[in-house]
One Martini backbone bead per residue (centre of mass of N, CA, C, O) as a GRO file, in nm:
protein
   97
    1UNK     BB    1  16.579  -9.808  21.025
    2UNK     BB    2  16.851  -9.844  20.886
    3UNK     BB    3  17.132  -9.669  20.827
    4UNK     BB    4  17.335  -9.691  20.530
    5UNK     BB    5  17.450  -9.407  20.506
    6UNK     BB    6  17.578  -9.380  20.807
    7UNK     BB    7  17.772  -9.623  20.756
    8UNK     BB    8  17.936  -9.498  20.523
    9UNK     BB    9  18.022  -9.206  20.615
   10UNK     BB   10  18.189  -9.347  20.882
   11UNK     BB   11  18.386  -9.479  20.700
   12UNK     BB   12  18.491  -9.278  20.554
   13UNK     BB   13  18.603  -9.096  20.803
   14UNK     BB   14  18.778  -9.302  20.907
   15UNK     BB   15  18.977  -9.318  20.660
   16UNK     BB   16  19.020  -8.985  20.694
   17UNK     BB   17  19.162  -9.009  20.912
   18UNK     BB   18  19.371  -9.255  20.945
   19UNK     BB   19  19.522  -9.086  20.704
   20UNK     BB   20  19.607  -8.800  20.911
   21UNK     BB   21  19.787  -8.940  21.115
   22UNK     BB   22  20.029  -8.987  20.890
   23UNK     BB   23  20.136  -8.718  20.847
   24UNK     BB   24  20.322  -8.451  20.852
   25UNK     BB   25  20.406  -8.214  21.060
   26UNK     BB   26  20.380  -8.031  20.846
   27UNK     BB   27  20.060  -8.111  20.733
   28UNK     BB   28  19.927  -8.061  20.992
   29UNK     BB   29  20.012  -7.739  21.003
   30UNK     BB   30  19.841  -7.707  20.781
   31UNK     BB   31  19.589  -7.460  20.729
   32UNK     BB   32  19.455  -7.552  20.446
   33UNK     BB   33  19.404  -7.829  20.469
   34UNK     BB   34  19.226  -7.829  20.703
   35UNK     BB   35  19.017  -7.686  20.570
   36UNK     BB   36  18.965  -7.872  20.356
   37UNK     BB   37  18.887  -8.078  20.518
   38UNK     BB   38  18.648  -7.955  20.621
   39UNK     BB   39  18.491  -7.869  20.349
   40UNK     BB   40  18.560  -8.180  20.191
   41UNK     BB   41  18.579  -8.352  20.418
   42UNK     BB   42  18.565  -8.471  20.782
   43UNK     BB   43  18.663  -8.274  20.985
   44UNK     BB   44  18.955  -8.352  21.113
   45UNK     BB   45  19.151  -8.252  21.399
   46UNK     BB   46  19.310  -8.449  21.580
   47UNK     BB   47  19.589  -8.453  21.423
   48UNK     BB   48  19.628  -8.189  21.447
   49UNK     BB   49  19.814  -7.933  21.538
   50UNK     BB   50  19.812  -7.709  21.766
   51UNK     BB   51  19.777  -7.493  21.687
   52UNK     BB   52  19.563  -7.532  21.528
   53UNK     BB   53  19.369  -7.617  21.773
   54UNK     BB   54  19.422  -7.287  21.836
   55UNK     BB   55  19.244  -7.183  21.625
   56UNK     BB   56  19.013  -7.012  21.471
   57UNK     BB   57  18.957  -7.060  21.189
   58UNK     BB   58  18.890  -7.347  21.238
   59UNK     BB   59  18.680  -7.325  21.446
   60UNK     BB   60  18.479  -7.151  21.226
   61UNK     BB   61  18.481  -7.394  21.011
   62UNK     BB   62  18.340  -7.603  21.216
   63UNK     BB   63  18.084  -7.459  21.230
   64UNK     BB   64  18.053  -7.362  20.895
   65UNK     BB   65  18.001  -7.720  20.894
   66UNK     BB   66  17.849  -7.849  21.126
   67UNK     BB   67  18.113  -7.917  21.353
   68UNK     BB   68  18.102  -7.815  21.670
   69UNK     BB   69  18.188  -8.075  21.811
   70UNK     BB   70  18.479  -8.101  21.712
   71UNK     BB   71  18.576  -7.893  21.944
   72UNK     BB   72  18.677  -8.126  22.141
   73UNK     BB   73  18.958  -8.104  21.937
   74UNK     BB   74  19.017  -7.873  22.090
   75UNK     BB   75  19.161  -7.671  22.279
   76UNK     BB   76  19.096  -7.504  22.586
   77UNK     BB   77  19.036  -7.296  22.498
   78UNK     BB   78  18.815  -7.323  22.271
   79UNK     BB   79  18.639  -7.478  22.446
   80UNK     BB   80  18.566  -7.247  22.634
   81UNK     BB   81  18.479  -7.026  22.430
   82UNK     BB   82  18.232  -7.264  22.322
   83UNK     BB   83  18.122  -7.457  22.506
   84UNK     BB   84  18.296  -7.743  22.538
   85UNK     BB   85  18.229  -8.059  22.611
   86UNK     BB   86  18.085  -8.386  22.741
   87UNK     BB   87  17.855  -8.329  22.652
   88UNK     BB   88  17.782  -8.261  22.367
   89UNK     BB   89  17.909  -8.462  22.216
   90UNK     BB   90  17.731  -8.692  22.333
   91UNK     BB   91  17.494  -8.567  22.181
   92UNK     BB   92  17.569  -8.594  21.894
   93UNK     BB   93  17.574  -8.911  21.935
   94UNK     BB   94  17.294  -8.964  21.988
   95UNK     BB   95  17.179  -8.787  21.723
   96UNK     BB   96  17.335  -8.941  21.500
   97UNK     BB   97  17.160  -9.264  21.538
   0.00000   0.00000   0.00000
């Protein structure tokens, strides 16, 4: 059947995604901030400056909290080195239907 807490969990994520995007560029760039959201939050780095997606910390915080996908959204160097495509992004987003 439809999974109704997966389009709640959906929508919760999306608005704290939408709130990181409006942050100074000062918060965006708070490693503390990024783990905090890792850990307790959305776990979006989309919106983190660039340091950070290129941090090696917040990338083993997305493996350590089962969000390998988000490395998606993380630099060329970080996704070289963890072998993230679009074939993985894409295989996530079908399997989590």
């Amino acid at each position: 059947g439809y999974n109704t807490n997966w389009n709640n969990n959906i929508k919760i994520g999306f608005y704290q995604t939408y709130i990181l995007r409006y942050l100074s560029p000062r918060l965006r760039d708070n490693l503390e901030l990024a783990l905090l959201d890792i850990y307790e939050g959305s776990a979006s780095v989309l919106y983190c400056s660039e340091r950070l997606k290129d941090s090696e910390k917040v990338a083993k915080a997305l493996i350590d909290t089962d969000n390998k996908w988000r490395l998606y959204d993380m630099s060329d160097g970080i996704r070289n080195k963890y072998n993230i495509n679009e074939f993985v992004f894409l295989q996530y987003l079908i399997l989590s239907i």
